[in-house]
Residue, then its C-alpha position, 0 to 999 in steps of 0.5 A: x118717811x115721817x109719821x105726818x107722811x105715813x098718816x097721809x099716805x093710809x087709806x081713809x078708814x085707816x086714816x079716820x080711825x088714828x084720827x079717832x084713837x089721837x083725839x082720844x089721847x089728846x082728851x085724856x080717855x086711854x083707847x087701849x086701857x090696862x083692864x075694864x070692867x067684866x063680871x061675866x061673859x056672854x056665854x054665861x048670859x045666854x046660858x043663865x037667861x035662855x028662858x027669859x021672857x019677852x020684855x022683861x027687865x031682870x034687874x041684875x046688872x053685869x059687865x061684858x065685854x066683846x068686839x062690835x060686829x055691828x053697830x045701828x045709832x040712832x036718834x036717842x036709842x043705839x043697838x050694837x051686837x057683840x062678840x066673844x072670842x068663842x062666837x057667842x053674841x048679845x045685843x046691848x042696847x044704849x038709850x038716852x036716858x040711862x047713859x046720859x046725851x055725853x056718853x050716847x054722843x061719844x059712844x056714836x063718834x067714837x066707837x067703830x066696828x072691830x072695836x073690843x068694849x066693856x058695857x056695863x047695864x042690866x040684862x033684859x029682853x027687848x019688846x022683839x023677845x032679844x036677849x040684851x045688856x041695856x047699858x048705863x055705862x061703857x068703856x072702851x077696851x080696845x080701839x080697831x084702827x083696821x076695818x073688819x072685812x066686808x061681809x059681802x066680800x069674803x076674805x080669799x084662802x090665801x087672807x085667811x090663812x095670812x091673816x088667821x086672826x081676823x078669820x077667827x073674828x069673822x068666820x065661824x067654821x075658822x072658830x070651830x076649826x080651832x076648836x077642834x083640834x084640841x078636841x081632837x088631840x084629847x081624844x088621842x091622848x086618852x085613846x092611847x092612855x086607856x091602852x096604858x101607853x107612856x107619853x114622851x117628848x125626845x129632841x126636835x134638834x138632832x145630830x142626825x136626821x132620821x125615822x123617815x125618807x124625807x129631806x130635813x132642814x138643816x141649822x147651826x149651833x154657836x153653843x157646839x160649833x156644829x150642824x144640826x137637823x130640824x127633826x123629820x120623824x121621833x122614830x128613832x128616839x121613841x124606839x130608844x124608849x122600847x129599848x130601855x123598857x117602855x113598853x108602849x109609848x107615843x109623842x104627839x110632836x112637831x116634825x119639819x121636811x124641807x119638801x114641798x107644800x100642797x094640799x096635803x103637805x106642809x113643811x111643818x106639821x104635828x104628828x103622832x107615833x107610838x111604838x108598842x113591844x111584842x106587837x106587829x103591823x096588825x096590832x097597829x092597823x087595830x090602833x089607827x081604827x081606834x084613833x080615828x073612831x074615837x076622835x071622830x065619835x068625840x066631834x060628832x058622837x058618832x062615826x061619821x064625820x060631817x064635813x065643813x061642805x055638807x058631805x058626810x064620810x063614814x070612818x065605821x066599821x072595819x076597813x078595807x084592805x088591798x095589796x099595794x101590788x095588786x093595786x098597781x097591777x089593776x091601775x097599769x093593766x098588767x102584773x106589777x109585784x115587788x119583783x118586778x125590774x126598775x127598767x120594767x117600771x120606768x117603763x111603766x112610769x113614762x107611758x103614764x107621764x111620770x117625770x121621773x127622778x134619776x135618784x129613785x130606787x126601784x121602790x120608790x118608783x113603785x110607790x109613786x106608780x102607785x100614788x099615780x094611778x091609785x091613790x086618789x080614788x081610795x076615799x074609804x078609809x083603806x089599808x094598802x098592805x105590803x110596800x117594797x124592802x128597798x124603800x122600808x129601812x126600818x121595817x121588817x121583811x114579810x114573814x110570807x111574800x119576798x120583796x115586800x115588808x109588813x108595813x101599811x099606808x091608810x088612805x082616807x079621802x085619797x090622801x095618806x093618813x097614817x102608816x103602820x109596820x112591824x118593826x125591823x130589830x135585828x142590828x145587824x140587818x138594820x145596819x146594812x140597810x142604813x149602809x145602803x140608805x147612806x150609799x143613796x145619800x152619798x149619790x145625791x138622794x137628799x131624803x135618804x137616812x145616815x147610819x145612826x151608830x148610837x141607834x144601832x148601838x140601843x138596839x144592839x141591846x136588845x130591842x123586843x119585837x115590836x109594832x110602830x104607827x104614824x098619823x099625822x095630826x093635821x090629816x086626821x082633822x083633814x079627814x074629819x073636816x074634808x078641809x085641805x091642810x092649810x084650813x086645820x093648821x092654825x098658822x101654817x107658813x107663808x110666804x112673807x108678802x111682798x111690798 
């Protein structure tokens, strides 16, 4: 198809608007220039003249740019309202007499909503008390061939997440999100620094995939001829860092899970884990409370979180604690512990409507009971404690109650947040639940780990005894925001559209 074809074939707003940006090239005016001119932002006019009166002409002049998100030409006096990329706002104002019958012309023919200008002119307030640049010059800065969406018509979930770059132009909560999260992660960083812990970066490319149950994603090295796997958890590398003496260590990282996506689940995701010498799952419990209540005192200055829908959830206080076992039991209405049969539990499992896979162990049958009949009803910050050794490699057994490992899921919202444990750092145990792990892999379990020999060789050196916490990044801001998780991650994958 030619371009002649293409041109025909846009819809006419398209259509108008390359019409507009060819006429300008044709005339020698570049719509897409190198610079223009800036001296200051809007912001910092707000700030400066917050107090100015009505009516009053200041006599200083500055350059500002933004983007038109609203335009109203009149006969010899035109009003536009401009946008900076962090929401803040200011009319400018383009009279006859100061920018001359050429330039008010162009500035009405060839300027649309959406597009990105500078204006030059002097900062007044208008005869309505309005905060304004009256212009006595305009360039623009780049032309929009794409309407902005229309406010009566809101852009559906779906758009805004495709297309996040106009949702930041047009929805404020979309600007705030963002912002957020840096806020978020600074706060998590200087939590973890006032407790003197080291943070570390170890391979999103590994050998083996490990640190957690979960099916990875597997590529191709040219340079080694050989298959790799797209991380699933820092685990084992971060306990590698206890080994060799730092004692208290975290990385906020990316990690990949070739598993479905929801609400609460997305194949690429940020999270948080550290490790800590010579504490426990307690240790760790104490830690994800600090996390969270910092972040959230950071956002709100207080512990309450004010959701994007007016509700306001309260991350205060200490948090409850139920066993994992005691909640299967109230959900199923009979005794269910960590003793009891995988044939008990199908049992259990087909009377509630679980479709259930022939690859789960008597473990993960347990859990995802739980998860059925518990999860989403745990909307106060909750530790479960207590989940079975079969589904726990990595953890340690409980120093009381047989079948169980000191490990703890925080439930916010119904959702899981973070999980907790003491750490397993006896070897030779460890390698027979690794062994284990890779007999359920060798039967088709896709997310069960591989025994890791160089793993097992660190800690065959000496691993000190140890608390390790996991929290993933994008469900702290779900906790805080009440948004789903496609909302607190900028860029979240999607599907490519189909033409």
């Amino acid at each position: 198809m030619t371009e002649n074809e293409i041109e025909e074939d846009l819809p006419e707003q398209l259509r108008i608007r390359r019409e507009k940006r060819a006429d300008l090239l044709n005339r020698g005016i570049e719509p897409y220039p190198v610079s223009v001119p800036r001296t200051t932002t809007l912001a910092n006019i707000r700030s400066k003249y917050a107090a100015l009166e009505i009516d009053v002409a200041t006599g200083d002049i500055e350059s500002v740019t933004g983007r038109i998100i609203f335009k109203r030409d009149t006969g010899k006096l035109c009003f536009a309202t401009l946008r900076e990329g962090d929401g803040t706002e200011l009319q400018a104002m383009f009279s006859l007499d100061k920018v001359g019958e050429e330039s008010l012309d162009a500035w009405k023919s060839e300027i649309d909503l959406g597009d990105i200008v500078s204006v030059t002119g002097e900062v007044i307030t208008s005869k309505r008390g309005e905060l304004s640049i009256l212009a006595k010059d305009w360039k623009l800065a780049a032309k929009s061939l794409r309407p902005l969406p229309n406010d009566h018509k809101p852009m559906s979930e779906e758009t805004r997440v495709r297309m996040r770059y106009v949702d930041l132009i047009v929805r404020p909560e979309a600007r705030s999100n963002a912002r957020m999260r840096p806020a978020v992660m600074r706060s998590l960083r200087e939590t973890f620094h006032s407790r003197d812990y080291l943070e570390v970066e170890t391979p999103m490319l590994q050998v083996q995939h490990g640190g957690a149950a979960a099916r990875p994603f597997k590529t191709l090295s040219n340079a080694y001829d050989m298959e790799l796997f797209l991380r699933i958890a820092p685990e084992l590398f971060l306990k590698r860092c206890v080994v060799g003496g730092i004692e208290r260590v975290f990385e906020i990282n990316r990690n990949f899970r070739n598993e479905g996506a929801d609400s609460s689940h997305s194949p690429e995701f940020a999270m948080i884990e550290s490790y800590q010498a010579y504490a426990d799952w307690r240790t760790k419990a104490d830690l994800a409370r600090a996390l969270v209540q910092n972040a959230a005192m950071e956002i709100f200055g207080s512990h309450v979180a004010r959701h994007n829908d007016g509700r306001e959830s309260d991350l205060g206080g200490n948090w409850k604690e139920i066993s994992l076992y005691d909640a299967i039991s109230e959900g199923v209405g009979e005794s269910v512990t960590a003793l009891t049969s995988r044939d008990d539990l199908k049992k259990i499992a087909t009377k509630l409507g679980i479709k259930i896979d022939p690859n789960w162990i008597t473990g993960k049958l347990a859990e995802e009971i739980f998860e059925h009949v518990s999860a989403d009803k745990l909307l106060e910050p909750t530790f479960v404690m207590g989940f079975p050794i079969d589904n726990a490699p990595l953890v340690r057994a409980h120093r009381d109650v047989p079948g169980v490992v000191e490990k703890w899921d925080l439930y916010i919202d119904g959702f899981e947040l973070a999980t907790g444990y003491s750490e397993l750092i006896d070897p030779v145990i460890q390698r027979e639940r690794l062994v284990d792990q890779a007999r359920l892999g060798a039967k088709g379990d896709f997310e069960a780990m591989s025994v890791d020999e160089d793993f097992l060789r660190a800690m065959e050196f000496g691993m000190p005894p140890m608390g390790g916490l996991g929290m993933g990044v994008d469900r702290l801001l779900m906790a805080l925001t009440g948004l789903g998780i496609r909302e607190t991650i900028l860029f979240p994958l999607v599907k490519p559209e189909i033409d």
